[in-house]
C-alpha positions in Angstrom: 0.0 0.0 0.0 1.5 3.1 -1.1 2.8 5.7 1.7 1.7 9.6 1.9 4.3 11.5 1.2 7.0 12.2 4.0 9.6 15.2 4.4 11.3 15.9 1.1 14.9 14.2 1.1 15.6 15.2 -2.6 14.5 18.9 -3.8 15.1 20.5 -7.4 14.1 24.3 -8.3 13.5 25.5 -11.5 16.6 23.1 -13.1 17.8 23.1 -16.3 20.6 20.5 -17.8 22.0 21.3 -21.2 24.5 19.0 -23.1 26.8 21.2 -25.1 23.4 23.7 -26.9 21.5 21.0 -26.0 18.7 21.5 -23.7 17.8 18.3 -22.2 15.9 19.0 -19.0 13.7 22.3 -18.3 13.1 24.3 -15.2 12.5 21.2 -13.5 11.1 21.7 -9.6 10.2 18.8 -7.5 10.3 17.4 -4.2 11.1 13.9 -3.6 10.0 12.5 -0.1 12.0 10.5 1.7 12.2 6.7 2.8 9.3 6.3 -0.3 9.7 5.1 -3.9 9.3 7.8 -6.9 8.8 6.4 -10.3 10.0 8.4 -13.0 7.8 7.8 -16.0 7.3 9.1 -19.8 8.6 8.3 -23.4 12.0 7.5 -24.6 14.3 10.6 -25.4 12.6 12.8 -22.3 15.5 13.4 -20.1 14.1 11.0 -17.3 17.6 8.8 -17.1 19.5 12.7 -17.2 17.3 13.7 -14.4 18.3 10.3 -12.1 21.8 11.8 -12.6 21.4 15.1 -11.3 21.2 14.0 -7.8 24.8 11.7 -7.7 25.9 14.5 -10.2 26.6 11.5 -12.9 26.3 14.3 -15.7 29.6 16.0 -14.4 31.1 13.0 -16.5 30.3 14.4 -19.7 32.0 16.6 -20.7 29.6 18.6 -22.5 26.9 19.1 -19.6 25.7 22.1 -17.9 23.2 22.5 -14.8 21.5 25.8 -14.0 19.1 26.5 -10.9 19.4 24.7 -8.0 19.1 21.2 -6.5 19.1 20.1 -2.6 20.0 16.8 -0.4 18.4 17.5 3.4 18.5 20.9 2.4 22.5 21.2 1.5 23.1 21.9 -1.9 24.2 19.1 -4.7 26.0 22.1 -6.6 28.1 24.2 -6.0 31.5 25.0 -4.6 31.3 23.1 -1.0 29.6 20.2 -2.9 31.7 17.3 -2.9 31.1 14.6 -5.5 32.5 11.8 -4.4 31.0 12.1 -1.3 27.8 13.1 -2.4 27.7 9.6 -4.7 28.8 8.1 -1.5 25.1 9.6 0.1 23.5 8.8 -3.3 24.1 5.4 -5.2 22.7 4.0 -8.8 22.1 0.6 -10.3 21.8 0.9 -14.0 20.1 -0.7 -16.5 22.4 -4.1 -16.9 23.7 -5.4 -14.7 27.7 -4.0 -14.4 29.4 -6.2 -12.2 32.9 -5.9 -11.9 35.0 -8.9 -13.0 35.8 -10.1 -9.2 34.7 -12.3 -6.7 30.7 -11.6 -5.0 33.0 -10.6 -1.6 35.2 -7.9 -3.3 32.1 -6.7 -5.4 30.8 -5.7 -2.5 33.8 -4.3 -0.6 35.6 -2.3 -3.0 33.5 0.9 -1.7 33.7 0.4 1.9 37.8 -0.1 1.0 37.5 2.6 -0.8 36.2 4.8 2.3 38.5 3.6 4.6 37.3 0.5 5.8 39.9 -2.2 6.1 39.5 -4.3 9.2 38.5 -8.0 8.0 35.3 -8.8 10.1 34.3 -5.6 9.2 34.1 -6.0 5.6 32.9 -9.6 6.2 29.9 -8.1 8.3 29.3 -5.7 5.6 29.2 -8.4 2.9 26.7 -10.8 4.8 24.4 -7.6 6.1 24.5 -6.7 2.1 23.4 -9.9 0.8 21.0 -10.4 3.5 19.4 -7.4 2.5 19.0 -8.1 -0.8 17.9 -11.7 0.0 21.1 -13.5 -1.6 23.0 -14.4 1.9 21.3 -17.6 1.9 21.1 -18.6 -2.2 25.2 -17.7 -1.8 26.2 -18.6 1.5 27.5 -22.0 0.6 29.0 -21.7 -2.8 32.5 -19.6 -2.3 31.8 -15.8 -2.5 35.4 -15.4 -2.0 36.2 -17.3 -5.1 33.2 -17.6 -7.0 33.3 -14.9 -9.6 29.9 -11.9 -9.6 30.1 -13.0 -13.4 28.9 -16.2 -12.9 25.8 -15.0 -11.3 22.4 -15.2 -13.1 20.9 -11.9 -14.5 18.6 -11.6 -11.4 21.7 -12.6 -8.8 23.8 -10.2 -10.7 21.5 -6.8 -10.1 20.5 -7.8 -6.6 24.4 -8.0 -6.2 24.7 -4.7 -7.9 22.2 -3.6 -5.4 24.0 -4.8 -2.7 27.2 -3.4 -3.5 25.3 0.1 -3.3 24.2 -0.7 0.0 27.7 -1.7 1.2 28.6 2.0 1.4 25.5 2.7 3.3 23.8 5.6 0.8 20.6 7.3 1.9 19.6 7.6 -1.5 19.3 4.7 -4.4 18.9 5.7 -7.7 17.6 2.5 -9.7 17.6 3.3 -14.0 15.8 0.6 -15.5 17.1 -1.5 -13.5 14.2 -4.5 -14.1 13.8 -3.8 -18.1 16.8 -6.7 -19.0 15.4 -9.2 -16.4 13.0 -12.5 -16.8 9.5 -11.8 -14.6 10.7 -14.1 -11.6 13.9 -11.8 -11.0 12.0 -8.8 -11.9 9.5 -9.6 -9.1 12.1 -10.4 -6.5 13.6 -6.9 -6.9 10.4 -5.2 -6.8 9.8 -6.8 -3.7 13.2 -5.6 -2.5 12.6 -1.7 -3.0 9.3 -1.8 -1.2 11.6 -3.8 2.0 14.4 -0.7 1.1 11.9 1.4 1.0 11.6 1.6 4.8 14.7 2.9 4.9 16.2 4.9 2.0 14.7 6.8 -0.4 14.6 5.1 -3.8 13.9 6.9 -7.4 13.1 4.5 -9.9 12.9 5.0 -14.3 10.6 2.2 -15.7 8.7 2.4 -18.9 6.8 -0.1 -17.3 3.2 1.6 -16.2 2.2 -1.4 -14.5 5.7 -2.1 -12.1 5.3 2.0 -11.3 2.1 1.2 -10.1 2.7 -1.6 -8.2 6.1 -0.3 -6.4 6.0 3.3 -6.1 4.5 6.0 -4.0 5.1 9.1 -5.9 5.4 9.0 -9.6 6.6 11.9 -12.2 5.7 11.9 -15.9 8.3 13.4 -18.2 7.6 14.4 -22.1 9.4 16.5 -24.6 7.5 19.6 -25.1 7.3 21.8 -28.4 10.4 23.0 -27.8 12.4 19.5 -27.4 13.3 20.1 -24.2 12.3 17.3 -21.3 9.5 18.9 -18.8 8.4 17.3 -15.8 4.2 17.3 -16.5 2.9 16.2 -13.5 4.1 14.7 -10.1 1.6 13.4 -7.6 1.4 10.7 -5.8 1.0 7.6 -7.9 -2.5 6.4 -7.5 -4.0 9.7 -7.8 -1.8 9.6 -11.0 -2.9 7.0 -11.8 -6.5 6.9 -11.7 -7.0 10.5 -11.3 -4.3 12.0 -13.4 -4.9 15.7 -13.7 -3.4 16.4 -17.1 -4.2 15.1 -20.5 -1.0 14.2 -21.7 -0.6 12.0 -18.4 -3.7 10.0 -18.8 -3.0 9.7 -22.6 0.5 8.3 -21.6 -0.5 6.1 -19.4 -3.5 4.4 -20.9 -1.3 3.6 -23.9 -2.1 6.1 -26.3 1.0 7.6 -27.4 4.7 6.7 -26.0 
């Protein structure tokens, strides 16, 4: 049963993202509660996966990219010249679309970030693993078959994103950033991770991309729909919470999106 909405964890004002004269993302304000699951929603090309990547400030990798306005974690800005990024992504970790597990064993998947924050005593990282797997109900499919040896590669497609998930959580984020993150998996695996963000859900706040109208509805408590507008620039439409969206959306474009008819 979805959640009202708590305080705001995540909050954007009047955003813009450009890529080179590119205008990918317009004056974009929102307020994304926390400990609750957001889907972001609306047809290919419309700047939803850009907007994920404001908050862990992914787009400072290319090269081309510029943000104007403003964006907020509890209230302390994502931009600007205080902002650090690494410790912001830290605060604020993604799983993508396919799974990207490094080419390592399940253990050091998961403890390369707390390593690379400083953690280093052995039961340490071995408490870390277990608590991480548990979490993302693998401890007890993996337990027994080597995770010190047995590679994250050898993993099937659903094993290998709940490890990418896992691996997030290792580094303790308040914030998990999921893009797509079902689309590539069979409906078994697909359901085990739904179930996973609404167990997460009680504890970090989780934004989710899906082109998939019916897992938004199922999983999330807040959704946003995204479209290009005349201008070919990505605007957020409406944001509500996602049953009111859903059955009461207030905008046409919405309810024409979501019933199927264009997108």
């Amino acid at each position: 049963m979805p959640k009202p909405p708590g305080k705001s964890k995540l909050t954007t004002r009047a955003i813009n993202l450009y890529y080179g004269n590119y205008h990918a993302l317009g004056d974009i304000t929102v307020e994304i509660p926390e400990c609750a699951v957001t889907a972001v929603i609306g047809p290919s090309g419309c700047g939803k996966s850009s907007f994920l990547r404001l908050f862990n400030r992914m787009n400072d990798l290319i090269p081309t990219a510029r943000v104007e306005g403003e964006a907020f974690i509890d209230g302390a800005p994502v931009y600007g010249k205080d902002s650090d990024a690494v410790s912001l992504r830290k605060r604020v970790g993604m799983v993508f679309q396919k799974p990207n597990v490094f080419p390592m064993s399940i253990y050091e998947n998961i403890v390369i970030g707390p390593r690379h924050h400083g953690v280093k005593n052995r039961g340490e990282l071995d408490a870390v693993v277990e608590r991480c797997l548990a979490q993302v109900a693998l401890w007890d499919e993996l337990k027994d078959v080597g995770i010190r040896n047995k590679s994250g590669l050898e993993l099937s497609s659903g094993q290998r994103q709940r490890l990418c998930i896992a691996r997030a959580l290792a580094v303790d984020p308040e914030v998990i950033l999921m893009d797509e993150s079902c689309s590539a998996l069979d409906p078994e695996s697909t359901m085990k991770i739904e179930e996973l963000m609404a167990d997460l859900a009680c504890r970090y706040t989780i934004i989710i991309v899906t082109h998939n109208m019916e897992q938004a509805l199922r999983v999330s408590d807040m959704s946003a729909f995204f479209m290009i507008d005349g201008d070919k620039v990505g605007r957020l439409v409406e944001y509500a919470p996602t049953i009111d969206m859903f059955y009461a959306p207030k905008d046409k474009r919405t309810e024409d999106y979501i019933t199927g008819r264009f997108g």
